[in-house]
N, C-alpha and C positions, 0 to 999 in steps of 0.2 A: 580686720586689722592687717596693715602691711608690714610685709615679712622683712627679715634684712636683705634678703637678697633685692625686692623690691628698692628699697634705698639705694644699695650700694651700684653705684651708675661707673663708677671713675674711680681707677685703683694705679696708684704711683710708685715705681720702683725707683729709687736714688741712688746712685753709685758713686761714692764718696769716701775721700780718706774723712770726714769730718761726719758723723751720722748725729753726733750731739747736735746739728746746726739743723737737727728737722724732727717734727715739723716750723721748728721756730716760728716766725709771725703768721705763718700762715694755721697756728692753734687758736687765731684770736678774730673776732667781727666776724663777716659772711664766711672766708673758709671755716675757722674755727666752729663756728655754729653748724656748717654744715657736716663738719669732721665729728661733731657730737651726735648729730644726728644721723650720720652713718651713709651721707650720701658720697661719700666720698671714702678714700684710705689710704695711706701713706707707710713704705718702709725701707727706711734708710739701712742700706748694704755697706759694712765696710768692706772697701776694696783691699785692704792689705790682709783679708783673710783670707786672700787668693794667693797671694804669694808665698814659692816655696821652698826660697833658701830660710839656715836658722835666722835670719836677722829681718824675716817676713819683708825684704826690698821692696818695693815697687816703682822703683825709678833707676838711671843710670845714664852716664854723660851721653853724648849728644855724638852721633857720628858722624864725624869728617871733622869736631872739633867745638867750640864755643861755650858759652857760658850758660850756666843754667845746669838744668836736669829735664830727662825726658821719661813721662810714662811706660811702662816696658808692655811690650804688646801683648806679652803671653801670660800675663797677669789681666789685662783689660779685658782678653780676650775670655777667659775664666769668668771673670764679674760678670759679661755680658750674658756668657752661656747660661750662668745660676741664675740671670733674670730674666732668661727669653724660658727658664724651666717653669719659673712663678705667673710668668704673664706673656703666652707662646701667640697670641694674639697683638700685643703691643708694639707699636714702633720705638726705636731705641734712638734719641737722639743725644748728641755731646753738645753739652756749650763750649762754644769756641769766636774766639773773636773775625776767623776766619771761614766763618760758616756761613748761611744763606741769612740776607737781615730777616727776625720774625716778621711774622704780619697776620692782621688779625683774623683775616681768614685762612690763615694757617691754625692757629690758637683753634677758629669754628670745627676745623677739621678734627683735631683733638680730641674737644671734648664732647664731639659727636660720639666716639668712640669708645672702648673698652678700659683705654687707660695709654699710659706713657712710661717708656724707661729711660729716665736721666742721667745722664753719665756727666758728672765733675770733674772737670782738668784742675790740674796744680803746676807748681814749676813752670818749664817752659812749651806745656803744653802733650799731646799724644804724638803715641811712633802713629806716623801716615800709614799704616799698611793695617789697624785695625778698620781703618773708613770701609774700605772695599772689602776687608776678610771676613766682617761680623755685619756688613749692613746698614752702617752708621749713619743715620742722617746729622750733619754738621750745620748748628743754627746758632745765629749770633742776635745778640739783644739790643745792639748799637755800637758805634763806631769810638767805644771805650775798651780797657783794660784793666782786668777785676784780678786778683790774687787769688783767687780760684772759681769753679765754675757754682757754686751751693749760693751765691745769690742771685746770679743769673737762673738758676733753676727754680729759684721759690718765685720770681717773676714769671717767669715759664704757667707755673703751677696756678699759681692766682689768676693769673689768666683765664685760664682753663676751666677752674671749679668755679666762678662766678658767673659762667652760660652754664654751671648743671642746671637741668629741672631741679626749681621749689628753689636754688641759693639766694638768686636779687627774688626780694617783695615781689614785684608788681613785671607782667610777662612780657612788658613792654622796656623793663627798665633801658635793658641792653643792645635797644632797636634806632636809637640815634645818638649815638655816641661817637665819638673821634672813628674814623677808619672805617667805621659801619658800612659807608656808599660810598666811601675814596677819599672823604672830606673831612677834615677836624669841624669836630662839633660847634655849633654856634654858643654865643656866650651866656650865661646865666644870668640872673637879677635876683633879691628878694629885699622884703624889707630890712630897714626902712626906705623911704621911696627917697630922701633926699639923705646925702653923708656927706659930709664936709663941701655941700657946695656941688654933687656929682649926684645928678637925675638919673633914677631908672627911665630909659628908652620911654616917651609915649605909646607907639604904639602899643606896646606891652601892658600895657594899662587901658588900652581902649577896649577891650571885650571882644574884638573885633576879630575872627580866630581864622579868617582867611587872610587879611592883613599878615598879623603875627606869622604863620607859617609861611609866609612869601616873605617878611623879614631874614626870619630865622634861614631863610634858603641864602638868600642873598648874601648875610656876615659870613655863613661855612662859604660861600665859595671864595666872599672878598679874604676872609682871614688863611685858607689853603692857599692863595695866590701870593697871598705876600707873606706868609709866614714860612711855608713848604713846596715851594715852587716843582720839587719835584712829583708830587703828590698830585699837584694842579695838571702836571703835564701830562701824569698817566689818567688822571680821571677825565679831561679832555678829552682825552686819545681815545677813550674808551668811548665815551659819550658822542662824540663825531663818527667814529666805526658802528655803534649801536643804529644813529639815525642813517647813516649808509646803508647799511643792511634794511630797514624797515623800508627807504624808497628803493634801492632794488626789488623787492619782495612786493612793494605794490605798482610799480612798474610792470614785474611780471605777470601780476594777478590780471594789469588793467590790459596785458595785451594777449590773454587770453583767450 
């Protein structure tokens, strides 16, 4: 019989003035089942328990002037501390619009690991001087602007707990998907075979499964190319430096 400790792979610390807002959607389908199951575990910190005037502050205007509010560092600074105590192994990252874009083998990296501490901005964001004081890695979810950082972070989260061991069915599920090899994933089918007049692909119907996988190869690159050209440039770039490298490499062999 496996133990908990066996299960529990991935442990989440949240730092949020909003702790009601978790584990919200992420109690329900594959996280939820796996948060049942104990492969996983989640605990929302309120951050203004950290705060030590009476009126528990954690924010205050903006220096040199402007509109908004700003997280107060030596409060953030405390929240981080209390969760580098519960989880002294985990990296602490902030959602922020101005942070590194995710990406999915970011996310791999993650939930390789022991767990993640997520820090929620509000207002108009954190003092700059806890990034470098406390560690901070600063990661953004796209090239939007949320009211605070607890949905950016339950994306974050899902991310992550659906490569645990045992969350997706089948061990394969999460091996060709969008981002997987650099490429958005090729298109899907099922029945029925004909909808208003709109054929599933032949090929895909012919049985024929080296066909079909030379398909499927072909739509990811045609749809990365014209959908996310940036995407196409880097996985180019990479795939021309890969074949670089291999004829150097047998260049050198051959003039050995």
């Amino acid at each position: 019989m496996q133990s908990r400790q066996d299960f529990m792979t991935f442990a989440a610390t949240v730092l949020t003035l909003y702790p009601e807002m978790f584990p919200g959607p992420l109690r329900h389908s594959l996280a939820g089942r796996a948060l049942e199951e104990r492969r996983w575990s989640i605990e929302a910190v309120q951050i203004r328990d950290f705060a030590t005037d009476k009126h528990r502050s954690v924010d205050d205007t903006p220096a040199g002037g402007g509109a908004g509010m700003v997280l107060k560092v030596d409060v953030l600074a405390a929240a981080i501390d209390h969760a580098r105590l519960i989880q002294p192994d985990c990296p602490v990252l902030a959602m922020t619009p101005r942070g590194k874009p995710l990406s999915q083998a970011r996310v791999r990296e993650l939930a390789a690991g022991p767990g993640v501490s997520v820090l929620c901005g509000r207002f108009e964001g954190f003092d700059e001087r806890i990034f470098e004081g406390r560690d901070v890695e600063e990661v953004c979810i796209g090239d939007i602007v949320l009211s605070g950082g607890e949905p950016a972070a339950i994306m974050l989260l899902d991310a992550c707990i659906r490569l645990l061991p045992g969350v997706m069915g089948a061990a394969s599920s999460g091996a060709e998907e969008s981002f997987e090899d650099g490429l958005l994933e090729y298109p899907h089918f099922t029945r029925p075979v004909e909808w208003e007049g709109r054929t599933i692909p032949e090929v895909l119907r012919s049985g024929d499964h080296a066909k079909i996988a030379a398909w499927r190869k072909q739509q990811a690159e045609d749809d990365t190319r014209s959908r996310r050209p940036d995407l196409w440039e880097r996985h180019s770039g990479a795939r021309d430096q890969s074949a670089s490298g291999a004829r150097q490499k047998r260049d050198r062999d051959q003039g050995q």
